[in-house]
DOROZA-761170 format. One record per atom (N, C-alpha, C): residue in one letter; x negated, y, z. Coordinates in pm, whole numbers, plus 50000, padded with zeros to 5 digits. Atoms other than C-alpha are relative to their C-alpha. Example, Ala and Ser with C-alpha at 12.3 -4.5 7.8 and 13.67 -1.06 7.14 Angstrom:
BEGIN
A499114988150000 A487704955050780 A499105012050000 S500824988149994 S486334989450714 S500775010950073 
REM end
This chain:
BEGIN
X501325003349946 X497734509862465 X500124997550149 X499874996549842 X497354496162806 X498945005350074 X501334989549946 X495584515863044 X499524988850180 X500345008049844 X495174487763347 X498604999850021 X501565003650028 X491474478963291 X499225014250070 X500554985249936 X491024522763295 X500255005750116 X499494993949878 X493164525863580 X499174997050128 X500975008849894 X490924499763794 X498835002349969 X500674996449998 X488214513063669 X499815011450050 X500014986849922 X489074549163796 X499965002650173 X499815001949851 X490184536264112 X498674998750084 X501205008049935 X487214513964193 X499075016350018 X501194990649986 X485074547164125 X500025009250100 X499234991049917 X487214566764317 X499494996250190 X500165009949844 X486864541564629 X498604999550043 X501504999549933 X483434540164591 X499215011450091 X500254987149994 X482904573764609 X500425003350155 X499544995549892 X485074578564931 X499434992550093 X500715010949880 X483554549265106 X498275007950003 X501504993150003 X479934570065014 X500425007950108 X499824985949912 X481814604165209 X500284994150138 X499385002849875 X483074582265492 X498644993250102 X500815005649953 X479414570565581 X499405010050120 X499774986949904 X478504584765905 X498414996950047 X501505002949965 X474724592366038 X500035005150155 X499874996549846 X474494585266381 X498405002050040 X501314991749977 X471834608266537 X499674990450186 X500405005949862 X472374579966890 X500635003350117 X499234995749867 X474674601667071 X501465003649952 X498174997950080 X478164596966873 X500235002449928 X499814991650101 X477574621766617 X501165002649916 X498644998750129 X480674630166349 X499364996549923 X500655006650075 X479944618266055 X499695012749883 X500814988650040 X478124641765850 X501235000649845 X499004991650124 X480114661265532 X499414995149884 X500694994050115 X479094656865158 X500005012149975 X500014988250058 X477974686265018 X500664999349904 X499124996150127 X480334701064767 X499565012449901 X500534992050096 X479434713464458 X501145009349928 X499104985250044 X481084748064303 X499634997049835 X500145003150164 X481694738763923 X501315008849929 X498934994350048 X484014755463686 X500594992649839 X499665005050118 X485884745063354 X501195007349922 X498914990550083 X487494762563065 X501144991949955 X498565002750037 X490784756262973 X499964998849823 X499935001650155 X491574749162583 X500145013649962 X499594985649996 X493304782962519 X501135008850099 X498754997649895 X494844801862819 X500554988350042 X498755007249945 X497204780063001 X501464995750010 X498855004350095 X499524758162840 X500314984350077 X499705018349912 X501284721763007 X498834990749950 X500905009750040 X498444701762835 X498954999750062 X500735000449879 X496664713063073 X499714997750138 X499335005449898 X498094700863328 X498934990150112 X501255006649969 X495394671263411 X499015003250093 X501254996649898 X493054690763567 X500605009850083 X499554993249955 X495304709463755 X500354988350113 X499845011049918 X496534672263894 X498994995150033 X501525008149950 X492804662463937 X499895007750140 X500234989249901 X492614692764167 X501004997350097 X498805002649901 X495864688364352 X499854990650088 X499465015649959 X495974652864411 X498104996950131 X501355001649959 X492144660164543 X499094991549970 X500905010750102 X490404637164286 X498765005049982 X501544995250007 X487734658464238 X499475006450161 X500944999849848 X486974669564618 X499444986450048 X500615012149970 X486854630664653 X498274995449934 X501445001650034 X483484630864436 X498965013850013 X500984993149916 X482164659864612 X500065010449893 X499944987450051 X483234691964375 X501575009949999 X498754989149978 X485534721564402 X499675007049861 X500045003250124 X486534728864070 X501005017449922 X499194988250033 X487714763663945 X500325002249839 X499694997650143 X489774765563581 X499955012349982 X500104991950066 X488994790563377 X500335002649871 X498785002450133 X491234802663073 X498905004349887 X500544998150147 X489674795262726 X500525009249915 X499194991750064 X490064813762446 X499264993049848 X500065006250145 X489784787862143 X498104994149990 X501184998950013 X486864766762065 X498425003850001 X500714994249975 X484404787461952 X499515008750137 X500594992249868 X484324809362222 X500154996550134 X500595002149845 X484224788362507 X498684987649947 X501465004249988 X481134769062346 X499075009850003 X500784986549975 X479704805662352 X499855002750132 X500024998149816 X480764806762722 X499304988250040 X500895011149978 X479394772962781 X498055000350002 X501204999250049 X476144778962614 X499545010150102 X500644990449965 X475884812862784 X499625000750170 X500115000049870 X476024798463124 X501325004750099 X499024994249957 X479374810463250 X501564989950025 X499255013249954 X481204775063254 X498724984650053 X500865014850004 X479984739563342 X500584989749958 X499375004250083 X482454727163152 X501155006149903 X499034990450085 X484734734562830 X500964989749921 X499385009150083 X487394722562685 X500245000049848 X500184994450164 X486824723862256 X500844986049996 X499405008950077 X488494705961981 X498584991849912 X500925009150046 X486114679761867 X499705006049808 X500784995550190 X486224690961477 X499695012349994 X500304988349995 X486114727561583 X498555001750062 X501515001549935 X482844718761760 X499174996849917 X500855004850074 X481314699561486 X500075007449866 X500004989050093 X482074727861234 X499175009250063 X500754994649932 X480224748361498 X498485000249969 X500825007949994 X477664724361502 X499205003849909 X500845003750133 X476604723461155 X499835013249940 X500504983250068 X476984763961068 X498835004150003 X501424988449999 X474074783960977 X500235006750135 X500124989349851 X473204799561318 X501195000150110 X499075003249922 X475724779661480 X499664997150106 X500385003749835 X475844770061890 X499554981949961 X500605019650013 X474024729661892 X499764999350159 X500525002249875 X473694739162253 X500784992150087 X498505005249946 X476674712662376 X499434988049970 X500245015249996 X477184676062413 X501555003350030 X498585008549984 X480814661462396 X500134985750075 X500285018349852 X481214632762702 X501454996749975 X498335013949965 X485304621262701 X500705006649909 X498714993550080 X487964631062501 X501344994950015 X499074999149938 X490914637762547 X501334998749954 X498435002150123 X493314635762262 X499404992749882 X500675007550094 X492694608762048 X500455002449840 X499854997650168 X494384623161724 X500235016450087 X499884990549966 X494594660861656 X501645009250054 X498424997749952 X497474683161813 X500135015049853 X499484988750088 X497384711361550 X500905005149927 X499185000650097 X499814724861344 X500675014850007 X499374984549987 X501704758161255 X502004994850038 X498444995549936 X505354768961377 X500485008649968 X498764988150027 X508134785361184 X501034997949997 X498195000550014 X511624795061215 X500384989949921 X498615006050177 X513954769461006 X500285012049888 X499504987750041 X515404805360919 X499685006649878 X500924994050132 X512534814360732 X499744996649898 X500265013950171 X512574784660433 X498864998750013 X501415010449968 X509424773960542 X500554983650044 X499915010549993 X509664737160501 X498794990749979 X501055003849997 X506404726560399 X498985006949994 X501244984649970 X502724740260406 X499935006649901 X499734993950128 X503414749260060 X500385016650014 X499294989249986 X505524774760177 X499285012550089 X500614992149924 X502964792460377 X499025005749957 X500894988050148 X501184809360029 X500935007850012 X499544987850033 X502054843660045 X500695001250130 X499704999149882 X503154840660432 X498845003750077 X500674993549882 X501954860760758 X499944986750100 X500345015949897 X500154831461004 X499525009450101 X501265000349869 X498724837561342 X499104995649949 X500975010449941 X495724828461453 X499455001950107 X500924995649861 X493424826861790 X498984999149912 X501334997650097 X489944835961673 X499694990450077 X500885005249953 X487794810361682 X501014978350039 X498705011249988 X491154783961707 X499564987649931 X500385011850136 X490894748261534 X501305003049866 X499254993450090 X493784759961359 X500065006549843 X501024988550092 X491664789861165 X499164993649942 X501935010050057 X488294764061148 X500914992349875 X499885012450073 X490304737560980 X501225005249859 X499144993650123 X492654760860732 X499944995549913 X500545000350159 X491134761560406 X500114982149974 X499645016350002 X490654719560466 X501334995349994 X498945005649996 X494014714460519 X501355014449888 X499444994250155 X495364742560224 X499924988249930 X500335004650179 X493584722459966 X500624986350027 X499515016449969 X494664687360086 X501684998649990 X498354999149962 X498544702760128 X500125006249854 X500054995150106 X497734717859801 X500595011349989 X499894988250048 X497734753759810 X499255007350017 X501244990549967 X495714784159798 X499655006150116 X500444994149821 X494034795360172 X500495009849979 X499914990249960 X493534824960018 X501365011449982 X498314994550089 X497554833559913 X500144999050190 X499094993449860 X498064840960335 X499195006550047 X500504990749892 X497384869660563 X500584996250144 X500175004249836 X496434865560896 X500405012750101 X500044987649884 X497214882961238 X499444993050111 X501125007049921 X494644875561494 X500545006250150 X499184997849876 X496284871861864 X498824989750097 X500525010849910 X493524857662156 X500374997350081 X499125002249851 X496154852162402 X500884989149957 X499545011450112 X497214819362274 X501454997150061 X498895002349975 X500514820962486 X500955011649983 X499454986850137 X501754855562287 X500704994449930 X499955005150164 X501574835261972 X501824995950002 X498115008950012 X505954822062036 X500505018250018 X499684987949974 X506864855662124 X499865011149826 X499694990250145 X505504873061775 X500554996549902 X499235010750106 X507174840661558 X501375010450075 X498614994149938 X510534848861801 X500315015549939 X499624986550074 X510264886861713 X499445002849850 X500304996350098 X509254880161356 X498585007649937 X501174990450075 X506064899461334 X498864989349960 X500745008950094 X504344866561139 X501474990149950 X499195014750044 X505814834260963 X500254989350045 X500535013349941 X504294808261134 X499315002250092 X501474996249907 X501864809361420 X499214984450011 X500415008549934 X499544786161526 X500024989650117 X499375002449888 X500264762861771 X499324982649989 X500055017349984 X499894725861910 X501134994150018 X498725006250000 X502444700961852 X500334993350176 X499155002549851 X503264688662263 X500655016449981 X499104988649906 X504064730262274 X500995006049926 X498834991550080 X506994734562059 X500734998050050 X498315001549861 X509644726862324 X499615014650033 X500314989649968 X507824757062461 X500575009449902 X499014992750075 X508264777062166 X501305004349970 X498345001850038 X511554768262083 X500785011450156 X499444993849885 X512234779962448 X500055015149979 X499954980350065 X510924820362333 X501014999649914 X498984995450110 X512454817262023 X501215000049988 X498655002950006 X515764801562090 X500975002349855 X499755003450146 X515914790061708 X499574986649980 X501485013350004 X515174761061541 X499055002949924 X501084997550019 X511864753861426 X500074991049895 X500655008450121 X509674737361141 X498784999350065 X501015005249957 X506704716761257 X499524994949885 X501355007450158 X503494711961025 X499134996450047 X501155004949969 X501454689961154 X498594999849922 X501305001150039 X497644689761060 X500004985049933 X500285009350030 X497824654761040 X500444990749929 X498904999250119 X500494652960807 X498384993549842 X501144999250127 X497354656360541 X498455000150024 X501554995049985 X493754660860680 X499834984950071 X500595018749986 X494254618960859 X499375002150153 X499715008349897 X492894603961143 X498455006550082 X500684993749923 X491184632561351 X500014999450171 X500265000249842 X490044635861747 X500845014449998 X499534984649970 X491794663761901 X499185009750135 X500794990749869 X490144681562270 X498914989550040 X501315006349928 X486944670762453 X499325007350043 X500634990449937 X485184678262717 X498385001749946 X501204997249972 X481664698262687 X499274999750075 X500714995749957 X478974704362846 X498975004249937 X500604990550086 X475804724062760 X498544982450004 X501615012249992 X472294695062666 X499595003550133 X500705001749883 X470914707862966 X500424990350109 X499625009349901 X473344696963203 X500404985249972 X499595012550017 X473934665463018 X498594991150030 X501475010149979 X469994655663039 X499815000050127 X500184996849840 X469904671763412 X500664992950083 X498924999449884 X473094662463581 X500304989849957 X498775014050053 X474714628763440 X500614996350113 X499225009549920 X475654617763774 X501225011950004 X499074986449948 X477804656163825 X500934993349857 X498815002350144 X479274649463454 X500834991250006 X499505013049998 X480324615563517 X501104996850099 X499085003449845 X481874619263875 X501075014949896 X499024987350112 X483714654163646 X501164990249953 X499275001650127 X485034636763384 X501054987250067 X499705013849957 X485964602563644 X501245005050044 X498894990549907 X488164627063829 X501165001549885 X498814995650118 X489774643863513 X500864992649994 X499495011550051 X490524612863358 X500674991950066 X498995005449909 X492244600763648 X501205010849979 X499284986250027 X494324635563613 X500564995449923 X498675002550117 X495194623063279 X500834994850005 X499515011449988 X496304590463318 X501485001050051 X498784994749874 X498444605263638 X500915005849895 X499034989750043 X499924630363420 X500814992949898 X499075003450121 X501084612963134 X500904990350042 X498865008549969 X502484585663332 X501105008650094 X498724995449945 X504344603463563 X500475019449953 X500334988850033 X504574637163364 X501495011750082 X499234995149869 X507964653163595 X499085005350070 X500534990349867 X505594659063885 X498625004949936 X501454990450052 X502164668763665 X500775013249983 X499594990350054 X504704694163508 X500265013450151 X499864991249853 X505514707463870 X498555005650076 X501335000749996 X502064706863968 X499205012549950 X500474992050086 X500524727663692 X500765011550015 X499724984849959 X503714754563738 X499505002750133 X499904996749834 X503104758764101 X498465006550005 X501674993949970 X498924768964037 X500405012949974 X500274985350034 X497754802364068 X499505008649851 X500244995950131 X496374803063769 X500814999949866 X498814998350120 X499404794963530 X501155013850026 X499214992050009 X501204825263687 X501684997950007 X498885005249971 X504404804863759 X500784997649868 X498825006050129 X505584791563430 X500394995249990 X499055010549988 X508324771963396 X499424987049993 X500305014949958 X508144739263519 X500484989249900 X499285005850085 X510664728463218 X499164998149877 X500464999850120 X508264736162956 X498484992950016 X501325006250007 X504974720263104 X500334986649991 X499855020249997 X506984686463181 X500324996149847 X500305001050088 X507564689562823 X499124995149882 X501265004050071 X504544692862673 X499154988550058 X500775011949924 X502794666962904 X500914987949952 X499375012950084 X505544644262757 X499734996049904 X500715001650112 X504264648562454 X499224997049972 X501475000850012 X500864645762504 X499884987650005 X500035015649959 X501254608662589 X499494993949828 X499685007350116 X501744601262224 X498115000349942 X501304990650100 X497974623962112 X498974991950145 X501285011349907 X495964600862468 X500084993049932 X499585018849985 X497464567662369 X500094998249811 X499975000650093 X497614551262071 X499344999449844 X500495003950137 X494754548461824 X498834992250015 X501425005949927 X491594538562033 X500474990050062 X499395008449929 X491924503462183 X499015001450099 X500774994549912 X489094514962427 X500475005450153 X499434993949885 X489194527462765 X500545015049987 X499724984850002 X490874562662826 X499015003650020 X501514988649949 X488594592862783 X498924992549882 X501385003350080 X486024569162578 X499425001849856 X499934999750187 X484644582562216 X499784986649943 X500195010450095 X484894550461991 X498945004049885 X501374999550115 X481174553661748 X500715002649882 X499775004350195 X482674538861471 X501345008449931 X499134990050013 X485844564761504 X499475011249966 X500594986549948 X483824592161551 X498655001849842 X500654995150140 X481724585161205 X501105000849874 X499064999350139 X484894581661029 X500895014549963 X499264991649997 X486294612661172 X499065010849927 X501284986150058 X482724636861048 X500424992149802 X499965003050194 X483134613160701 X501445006249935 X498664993550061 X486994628460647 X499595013550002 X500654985650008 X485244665160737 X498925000049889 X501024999850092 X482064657660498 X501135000749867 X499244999350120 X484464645960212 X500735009349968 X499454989650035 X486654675760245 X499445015649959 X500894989550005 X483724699160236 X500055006750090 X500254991249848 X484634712260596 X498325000150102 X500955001249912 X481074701560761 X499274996349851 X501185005050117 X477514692060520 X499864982850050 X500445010949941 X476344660260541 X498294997650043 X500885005949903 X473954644760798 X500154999350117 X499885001249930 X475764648661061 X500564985850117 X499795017349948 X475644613361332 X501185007450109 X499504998449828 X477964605561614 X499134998950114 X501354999749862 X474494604461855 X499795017050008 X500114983150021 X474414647861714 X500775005750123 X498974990949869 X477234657361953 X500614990350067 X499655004349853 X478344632562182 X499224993750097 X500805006849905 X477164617462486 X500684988950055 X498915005349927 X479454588262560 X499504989650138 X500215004149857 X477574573862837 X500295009550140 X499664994749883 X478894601263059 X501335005049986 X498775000349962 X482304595863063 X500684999150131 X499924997749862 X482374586163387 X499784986750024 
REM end
């Protein structure tokens, strides 16, 4: 996919934006030129802090988002569900969910509807479990009557049972061990205390790195087809209130991405070097950001970041047909794609 069209579109916004901060109000006697005000926003992370996150770590760095007038503090998710709970509850102003883990949300009895989905971020899903070679796990078959991770609240967990019956086996033939520290999960595979864990396919270089074995990768998409993977939130309010804040957000990010995947070496440096990753190897984020190239690019001929409609009813019609979501649910229910940026 080429991204020229998105790139000059990021730019131009970018430029505009700085030519707005560089406007100066002369009071007649020289004056400096007066500051934008900067707005204090925050945004959750997918789960904890993992290289795929990288993006908004390079939005921040590179000063993409001070250029549209916000200072931008990440905050570590902890799976879907519960950062549209944090979202909702006022405690982000943005979140990062998995688009089918949201719209399973969505549609539950006494589920959160309090969200809007504006860009996304992985145009197919990254899901998938991770076990030893060691263990004769070779297909998902093999994971009846096997110990799985999970993060509560994970797309992982949401989308199980859908992707049992489709891989053809019984959900309920595995026991679970429930870990919300989603960068644990290589560490209890490595010491054996499950089968498989949960995981996203950019972070099995990672893995592999704990475990220092080889692995077996089961993709989701192996069998469940031609799903969205992350996207950003926000809560209805701020999407009816704020569109210009969301838009200059997401303009920034999405420059982040772009950056990262093309030159993913220095995103990977980048992302170790924040305070908030705690100094994790630099080997394993340039990794996964390598990876990630494949889950941006590649299915949408659209601009980066933009939900495609007619994608986005095909992706709820593969959830309806599997019996994961009811039907009636539109793509106008949960996204907002005029505030992409």
């Amino acid at each position: 996919m080429t991204l020229v069209l998105t790139r000059r579109r990021l730019l131009a916004g970018a430029a505009v934006t700085a030519t707005a901060a560089m406007t100066a109000c002369d009071d007649g006697e020289g004056s400096a030129s007066a500051q934008p005000e900067v707005e204090k926003v925050s945004i959750l992370s997918g789960a904890g802090f993992q290289g795929r996150e990288a993006p908004i770590f390079v939005a921040r760095s590179k000063g993409w988002f001070s250029e549209v007038g916000l200072e931008v503090q990440v905050l570590s998710g902890k799976g879907t569900t519960s950062n549209l709970q944090t979202l909702a509850g006022g405690q982000a102003t943005f979140a990062t969910v998995d688009v089918n883990g949201a719209m399973i949300e969505f549609t539950r009895n006494g589920g959160i509807k309090d969200f809007r989905l504006t860009s996304v971020l992985h145009q197919r899903n990254l899901a998938c479990f991770v076990a030893l070679k060691s263990s004769g796990i070779a297909t998902p078959r093999d994971l009846a009557g096997r110990t799985l991770s999970y993060l509560p609240g994970g797309i992982n967990y949401l989308l199980f049972s859908t992707y049992a019956r489709l891989a053809g086996f019984d959900s309920s033939k595995v026991k679970w061990v429930s870990n919300p520290i989603a960068t644990q999960h290589a560490a209890m595979l490595a010491q054996k205390r499950v089968d498989a864990i949960s995981q996203f396919v950019p972070a099995v270089e990672s893995v592999r790195t704990v475990a220092k074995q080889d692995l077996v990768t089961l993709p989701f998409t192996d069998y469940i087809g031609d799903l969205h993977g992350s996207a950003i939130g926000v809560t209805t309010e701020t999407a009816r209130n704020k569109p210009d804040l969301v838009r200059r957000f997401n303009r920034a990010l999405l420059r982040g991405l772009e950056y990262a995947i093309s030159h993913p070496e220095e995103a990977g440096q980048i992302y170790a070097a924040e305070k908030e990753t705690q100094g994790q190897p630099p080997a394993a984020a340039v990794a996964e950001v390598k990876a990630l190239r494949a889950y941006v690019e590649g299915i949408s001929d659209g601009p980066l970041g933009h939900f495609n409609e007619a994608r986005m009813a095909k992706n709820i019609a593969i959830l309806q047909a599997a019996g994961t979501i009811p039907v009636g649910l539109t793509p106008g229910d949960i996204i907002a794609p005029d505030l992409v940026g």
